[in-house]
N, C-alpha and C positions, 0 to 999 in steps of 0.2 A: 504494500500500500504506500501511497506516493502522494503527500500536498505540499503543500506551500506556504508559507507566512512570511508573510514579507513587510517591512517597514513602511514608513510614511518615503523615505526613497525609492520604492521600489518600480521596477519600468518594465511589465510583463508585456509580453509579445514582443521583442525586441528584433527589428526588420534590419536589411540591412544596409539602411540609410540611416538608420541608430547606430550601426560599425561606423559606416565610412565616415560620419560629420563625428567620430571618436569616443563616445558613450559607450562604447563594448567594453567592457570588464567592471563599469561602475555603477553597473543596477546592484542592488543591493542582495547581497547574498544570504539569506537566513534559512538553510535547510530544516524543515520538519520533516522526516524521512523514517518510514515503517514503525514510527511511534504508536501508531493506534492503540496497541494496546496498551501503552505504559502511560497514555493519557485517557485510556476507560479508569484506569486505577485512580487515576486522581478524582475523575469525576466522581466516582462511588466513595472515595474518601470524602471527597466537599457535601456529597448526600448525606452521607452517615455521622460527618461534624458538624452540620448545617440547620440541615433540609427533615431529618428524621424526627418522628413527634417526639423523643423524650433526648433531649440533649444533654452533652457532659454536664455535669455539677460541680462547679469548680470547689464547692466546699466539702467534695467526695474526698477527701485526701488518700483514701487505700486504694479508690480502684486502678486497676492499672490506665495506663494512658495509651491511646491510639490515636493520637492527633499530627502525630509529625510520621510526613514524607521524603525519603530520602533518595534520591537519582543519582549514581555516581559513576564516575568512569575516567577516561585518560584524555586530556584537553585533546581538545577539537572535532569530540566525537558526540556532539550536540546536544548536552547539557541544557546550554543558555536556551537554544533555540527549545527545547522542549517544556523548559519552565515559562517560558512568554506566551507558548502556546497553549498553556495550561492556565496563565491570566485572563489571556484570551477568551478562551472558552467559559469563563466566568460570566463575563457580560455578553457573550453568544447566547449563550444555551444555558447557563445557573443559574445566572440572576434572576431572571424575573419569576423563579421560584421561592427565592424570599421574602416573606411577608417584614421583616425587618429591616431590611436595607442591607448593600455587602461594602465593606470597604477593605481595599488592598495596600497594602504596604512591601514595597520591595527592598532589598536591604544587602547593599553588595559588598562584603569582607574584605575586597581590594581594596574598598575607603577604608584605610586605617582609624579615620575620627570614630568608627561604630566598637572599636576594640574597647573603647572608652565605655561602662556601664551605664555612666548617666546619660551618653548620647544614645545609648539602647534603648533606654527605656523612655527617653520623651520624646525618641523617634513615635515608640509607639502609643503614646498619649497623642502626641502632636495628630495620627493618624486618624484615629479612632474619634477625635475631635473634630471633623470633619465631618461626621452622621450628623443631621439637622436636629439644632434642638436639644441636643443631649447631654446629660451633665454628668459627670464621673464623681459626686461626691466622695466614696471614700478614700479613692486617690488622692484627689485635691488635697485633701485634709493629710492624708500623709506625707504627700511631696511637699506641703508646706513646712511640716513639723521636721522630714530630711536636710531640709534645706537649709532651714533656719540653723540650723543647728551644727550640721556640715558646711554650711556657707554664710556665718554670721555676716552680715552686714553689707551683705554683696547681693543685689534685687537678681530673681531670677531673668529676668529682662534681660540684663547685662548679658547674660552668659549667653543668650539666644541669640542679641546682637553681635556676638563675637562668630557665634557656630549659623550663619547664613543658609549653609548645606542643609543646614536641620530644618528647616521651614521647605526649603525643596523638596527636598525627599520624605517628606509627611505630608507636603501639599496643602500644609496650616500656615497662615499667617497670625493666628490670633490666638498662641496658644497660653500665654501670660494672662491676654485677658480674659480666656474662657476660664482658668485657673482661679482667677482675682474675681470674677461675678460668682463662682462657685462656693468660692471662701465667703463673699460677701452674706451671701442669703444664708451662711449657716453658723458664723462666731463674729465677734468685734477683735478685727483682726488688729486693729491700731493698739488693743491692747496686750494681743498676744504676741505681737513684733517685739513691745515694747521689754518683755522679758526676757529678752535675748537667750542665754543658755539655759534659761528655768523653761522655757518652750513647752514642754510637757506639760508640768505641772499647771501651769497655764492656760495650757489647750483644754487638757479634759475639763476643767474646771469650767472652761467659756462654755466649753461643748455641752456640756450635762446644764447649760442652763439656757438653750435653749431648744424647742418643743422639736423642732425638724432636726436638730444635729442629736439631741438623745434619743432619739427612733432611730438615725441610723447609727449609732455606738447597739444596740440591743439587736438591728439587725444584723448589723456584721458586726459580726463578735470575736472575730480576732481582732476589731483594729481599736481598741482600748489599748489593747497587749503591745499593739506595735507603737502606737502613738509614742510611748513610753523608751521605747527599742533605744538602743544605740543605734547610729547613722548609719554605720558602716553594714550593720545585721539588719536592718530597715531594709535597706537598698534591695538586699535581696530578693526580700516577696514583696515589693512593691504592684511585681507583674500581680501577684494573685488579687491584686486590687483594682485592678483593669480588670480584670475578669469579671469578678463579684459586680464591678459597675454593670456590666456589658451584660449578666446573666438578671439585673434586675434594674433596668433602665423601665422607667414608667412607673407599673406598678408599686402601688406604697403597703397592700396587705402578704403574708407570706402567699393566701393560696392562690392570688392573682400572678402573683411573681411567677409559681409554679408553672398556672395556667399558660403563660408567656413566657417561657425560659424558650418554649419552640418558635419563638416570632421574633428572639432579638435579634440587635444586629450579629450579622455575620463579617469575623475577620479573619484576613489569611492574607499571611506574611511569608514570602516568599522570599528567602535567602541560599544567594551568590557564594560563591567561592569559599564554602566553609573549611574548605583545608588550610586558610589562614588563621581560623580559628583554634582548632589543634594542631597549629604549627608551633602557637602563641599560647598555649596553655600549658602547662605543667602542675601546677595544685588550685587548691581551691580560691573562689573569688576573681578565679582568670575569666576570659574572657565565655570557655567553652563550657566552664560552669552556668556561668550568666546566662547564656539562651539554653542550655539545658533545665535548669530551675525556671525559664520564663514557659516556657512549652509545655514543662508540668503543672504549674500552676498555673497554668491557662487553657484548660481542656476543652472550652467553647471556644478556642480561636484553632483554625489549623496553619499548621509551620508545612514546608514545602520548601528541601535542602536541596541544593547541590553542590556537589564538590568531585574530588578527584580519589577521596577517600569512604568507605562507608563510616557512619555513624556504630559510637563501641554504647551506648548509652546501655543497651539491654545488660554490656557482661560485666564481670568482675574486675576487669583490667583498668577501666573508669569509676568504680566506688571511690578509688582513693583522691582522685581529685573534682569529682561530681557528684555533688551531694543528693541528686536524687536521679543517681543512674542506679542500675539494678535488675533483671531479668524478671524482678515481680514487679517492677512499674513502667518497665518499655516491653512488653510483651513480642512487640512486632520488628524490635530494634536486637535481637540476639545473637548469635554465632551458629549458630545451624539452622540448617534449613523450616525448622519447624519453627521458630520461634524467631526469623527475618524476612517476613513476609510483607512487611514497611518500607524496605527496600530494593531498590533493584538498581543491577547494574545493566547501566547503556552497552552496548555490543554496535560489535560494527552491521554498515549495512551489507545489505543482502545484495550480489551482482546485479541483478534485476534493478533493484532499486536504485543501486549506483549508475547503473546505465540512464535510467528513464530521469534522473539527477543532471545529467551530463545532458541528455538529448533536448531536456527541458531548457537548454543554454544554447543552443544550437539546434535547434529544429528545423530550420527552414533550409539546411544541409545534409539533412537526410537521402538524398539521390547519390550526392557523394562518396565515391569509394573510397578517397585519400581519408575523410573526415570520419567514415563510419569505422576504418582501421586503428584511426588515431584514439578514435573512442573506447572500442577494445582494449587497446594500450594502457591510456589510462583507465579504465576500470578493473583491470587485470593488475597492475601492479598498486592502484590505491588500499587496493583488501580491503573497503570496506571503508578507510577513515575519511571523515567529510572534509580534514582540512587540504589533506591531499588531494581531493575530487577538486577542489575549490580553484587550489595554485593551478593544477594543471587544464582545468577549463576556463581561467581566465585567461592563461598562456594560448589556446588553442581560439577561445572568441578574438584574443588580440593578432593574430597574425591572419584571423579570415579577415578581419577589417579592415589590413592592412593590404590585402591579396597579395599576401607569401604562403608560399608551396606548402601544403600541408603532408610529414612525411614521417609517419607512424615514427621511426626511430628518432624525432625529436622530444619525442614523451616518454615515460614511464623512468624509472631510475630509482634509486633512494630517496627520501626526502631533502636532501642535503644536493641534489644534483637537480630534483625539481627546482628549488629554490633557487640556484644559479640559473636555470634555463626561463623562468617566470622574470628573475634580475635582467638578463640578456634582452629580453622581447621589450622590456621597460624604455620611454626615455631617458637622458639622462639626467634629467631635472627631475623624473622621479625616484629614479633610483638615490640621488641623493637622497630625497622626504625619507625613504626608506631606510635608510641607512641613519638617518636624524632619528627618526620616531621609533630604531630597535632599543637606543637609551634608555627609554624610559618606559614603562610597563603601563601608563597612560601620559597620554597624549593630548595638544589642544592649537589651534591656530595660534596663541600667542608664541608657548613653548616652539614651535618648531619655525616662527620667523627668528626667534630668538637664537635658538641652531643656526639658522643660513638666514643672518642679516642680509643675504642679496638675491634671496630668493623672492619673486613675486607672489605677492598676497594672495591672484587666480590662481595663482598652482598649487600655495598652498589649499585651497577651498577645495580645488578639485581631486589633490591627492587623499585629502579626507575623506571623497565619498565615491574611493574605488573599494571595491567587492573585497581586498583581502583587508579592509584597514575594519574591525569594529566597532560598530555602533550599537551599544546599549547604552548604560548611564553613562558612557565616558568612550572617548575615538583611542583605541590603542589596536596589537595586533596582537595573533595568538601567541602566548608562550612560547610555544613549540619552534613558532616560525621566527619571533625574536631573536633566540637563542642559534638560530642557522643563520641569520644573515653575514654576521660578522665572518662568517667560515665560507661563504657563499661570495661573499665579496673579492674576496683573496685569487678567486681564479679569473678576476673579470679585467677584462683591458684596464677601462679608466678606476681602476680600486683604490680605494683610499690609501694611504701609507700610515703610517702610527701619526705622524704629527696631525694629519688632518682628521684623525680620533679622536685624536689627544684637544684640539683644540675645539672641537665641536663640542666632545665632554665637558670642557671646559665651560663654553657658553651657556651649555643646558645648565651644568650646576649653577654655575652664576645667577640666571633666574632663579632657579628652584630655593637659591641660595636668602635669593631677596624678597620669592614671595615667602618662604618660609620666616621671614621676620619683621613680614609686613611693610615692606618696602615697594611693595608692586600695587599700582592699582587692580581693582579688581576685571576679570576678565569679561571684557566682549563675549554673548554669548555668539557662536556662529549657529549657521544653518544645520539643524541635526542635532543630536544629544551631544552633551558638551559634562566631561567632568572638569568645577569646579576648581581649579591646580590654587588657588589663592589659599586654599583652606590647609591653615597652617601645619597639621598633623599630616596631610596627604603631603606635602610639598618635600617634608623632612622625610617620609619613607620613602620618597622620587630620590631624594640627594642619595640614601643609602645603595638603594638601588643603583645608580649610575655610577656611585663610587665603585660599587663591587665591578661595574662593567668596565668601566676605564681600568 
């Protein structure tokens, strides 16, 4: 089985007065390819955390949990594309089965800034503040009492003007002051501010005296407990208070609550690249703790992973630095087959599908003998990986647009010889972009004028939005292929020599260097998704990045 999903760039039917005026290679490439079934799983999980009359109970704390999806596999074997497609299909075909409303939240581990707890978890207030109307009392009430107390004398404002990213990628603008009317209608907050580290004592006090804030201290009854908490131990179940909001939004009696626990809203948070996350964790209160404990204590939202590793949450090997991993509370997250059925790993594609991949990029060359061999070629030596289908049908559109000979033995090879042969067919104004934008692990139009001060702004726009460069939250390339250019470079006529490495490195740090410390103004956004490079924590693990590459 064989579709498509394609971006807001994308340019189906591509004739070949699309070749010749130069557009071949840069319709947007985003394979969904023999997924079917691995996106029914999703559906029936978004049913079953959703859409099902009796939904998780977040104040179930024994049952086990079945909320989190995990898709894993080796980059460039369609990951991304199958988590977008699985977005996707929310507002196709989900949505309009919720009588609550759905909101999404996507959340990609290359941003460094989300390694940060407190930018996880007002990502996901920031989100979820977004449903019309709604108010998360007993969060508010905690992240205020967090705050204060963790961040004396510092307005939570402040921090959200600093983190810009954060109001992006929540899709909130007003989540201080949805925070601040929330506090309003439930304590006199000018008095509770005023007791700066007595904050607690304070709080319950306000709280217990008036009518709507001690209803909700009696309905939810851990958050006396926590109000009280240390910050540091707060932070953690903070998520089970999103929850609790989300599980009794409306309703003010318990049995009505009940009644509607099946009609709240619906959320699902989709997270990117979680092998950053256990790459970065080693004991508790790391990062892989943090959306471990948010996933459990949050059993009406579902989570939706991917990475290049599976998820250990079911076994023993994670007890000691994940506090609520364990084969009795990830049921579907274990080490054998019976008890990892939460999971799945991507596989390559099917010849079949690789071809009809390929023929989908070149169709209108079908009569072709040179072209239908060369197809072969590349399907026979790609095995299956998308990113390989990808380099070698952009090499094989660019040389029909160009009307150069098409002759089966210019395809097929290693990847490492792909990659040279893709370089070759390039201009060489782009082959520089290329060689600029393997630095750095994302990429952006300023970064890469900032590489080749005497490159044109149209080439850089345009090398942005060729097929092998990435477009999700941020313009970079894959891994795989970053890591071959430098070695791919080396056989090509005009290839760089170390100094003009060495000096390009140069430059790139230099920016990275000054937005990392706030010396850059903030970035133009361009045409297409654009990661933020201003935001301080992204820019410092760019410079590491590039240091290790120079």
């Amino acid at each position: 089985v064989i579709s498509s999903v394609s971006g807001s760039n994308d340019q189906p039917g591509q004739t070949n007065l699309d070749r010749l005026f130069g557009t071949g290679g840069r319709a947007a490439w985003s394979p969904f390819v023999n997924r079917v079934e691995e996106l029914g799983i999703f559906e029936e999980m978004f049913r079953r955390t959703h859409i099902a009359e009796s939904r998780p109970n977040p104040d179930d704390w024994n049952a086990p949990r079945t909320n989190v999806l995990c898709y894993h596999g080796m980059g460039g074997i369609g990951k991304s594309s199958l988590s977008r497609r699985c977005e996707q299909a929310i507002e196709e075909s989900l949505e309009p089965d919720l009588p609550g409303g759905s909101i999404v939240l996507r959340i990609d581990l290359g941003d460094k800034s989300f390694l940060d707890p407190e930018a996880w978890i007002l990502s996901i207030r920031g989100a979820v503040g977004r449903h019309p109307g709604s108010q998360f009392p007993a969060f508010d009430l905690a992240l205020a009492s967090y705050w204060t107390k963790k961040h004396p004398g510092e307005a939570l404002q402040a921090f959200l003007d600093r983190s810009s990213w954060l109001t992006r990628v929540s899709r909130n603008d007003r989540l201080n002051a949805q925070v601040t009317e929330t506090l309003q209608d439930l304590v006199d907050m000018s008095a509770v501010l005023a007791a700066g580290r007595r904050i607690s004592e304070r709080f319950i006090s306000e709280i217990k005296n008036g009518t709507r804030s001690r209803r909700l201290l009696e309905n939810c009854q851990p958050l006396e407990s926590m109000l009280s908490s240390d910050p540091d131990d707060l932070l953690m179940y903070l998520p089970y208070l999103i929850s609790w909001d989300i599980s009794n939004l409306g309703p003010t009696n318990a049995a009505s609550r009940r009644a509607s626990r099946s009609q709240s809203l619906a959320l699902t948070i989709f997270i990117d690249e979680f092998e950053v996350a256990q790459n970065a964790s080693v004991s508790r209160d790391d990062i892989e703790d943090i959306i471990c404990s948010t996933a459990f204590l949050m059993p009406n939202a579902l989570f939706v992973v991917t990475g290049r590793n599976r998820l250990r949450w079911g076994t023993a090997v994670r007890e000691s630095w994940c506090r609520f991993a364990g084969d009795d509370r990830w049921t579907g997250l274990g080490s054998t087959s019976e008890n990892d059925n939460d999971q799945y790993l991507l596989g390559h594609l099917s010849p079949e599908d690789a071809s009809k991949l390929v023929w989908a990029r070149v169709d209108d060359q079908r009569e072709s003998a040179e072209v239908k061999a060369a197809v072969k070629t590349i399907v026979d030596a790609a095995q299956g990986w998308p990113l390989y289908l990808e380099l070698q049908t952009t090499r094989l559109e660019r040389r029909l647009s160009r009307g150069q000979e098409i002759r089966p033995d210019d395809f097929g090879g290693p990847l490492n010889v792909a990659v040279v042969r893709v370089m070759q067919d390039l201009d060489q104004w782009e082959r520089d972009l290329l060689r600029a934008a393997s630095l750095s692990e994302k990429v952006d139009h300023r970064l890469l004028a900032a590489a080749l001060p005497t490159m044109r702004s149209g080439r850089i726009a345009a090398f942005l939005e060729m097929s092998i460069v990435r477009k999700q939250s941020f313009f970079g390339l894959n891994d795989a292929l970053r890591e071959s250019i430098s070695d791919a470079d080396s056989s090509l006529v005009d290839r760089w020599d170390d100094d003009e490495w060495e000096a390009t490195a140069h430059r790139v740090l230099t920016h990275l260097g000054r937005l990392a410390l706030g010396l850059e103004a903030p970035i133009a956004h361009v045409a297409g998704p654009t990661r933020d490079l201003e935001r301080h924590h992204d820019a410092v693990a760019d410079l590491q990045v590039v240091h290790r590459g120079a």
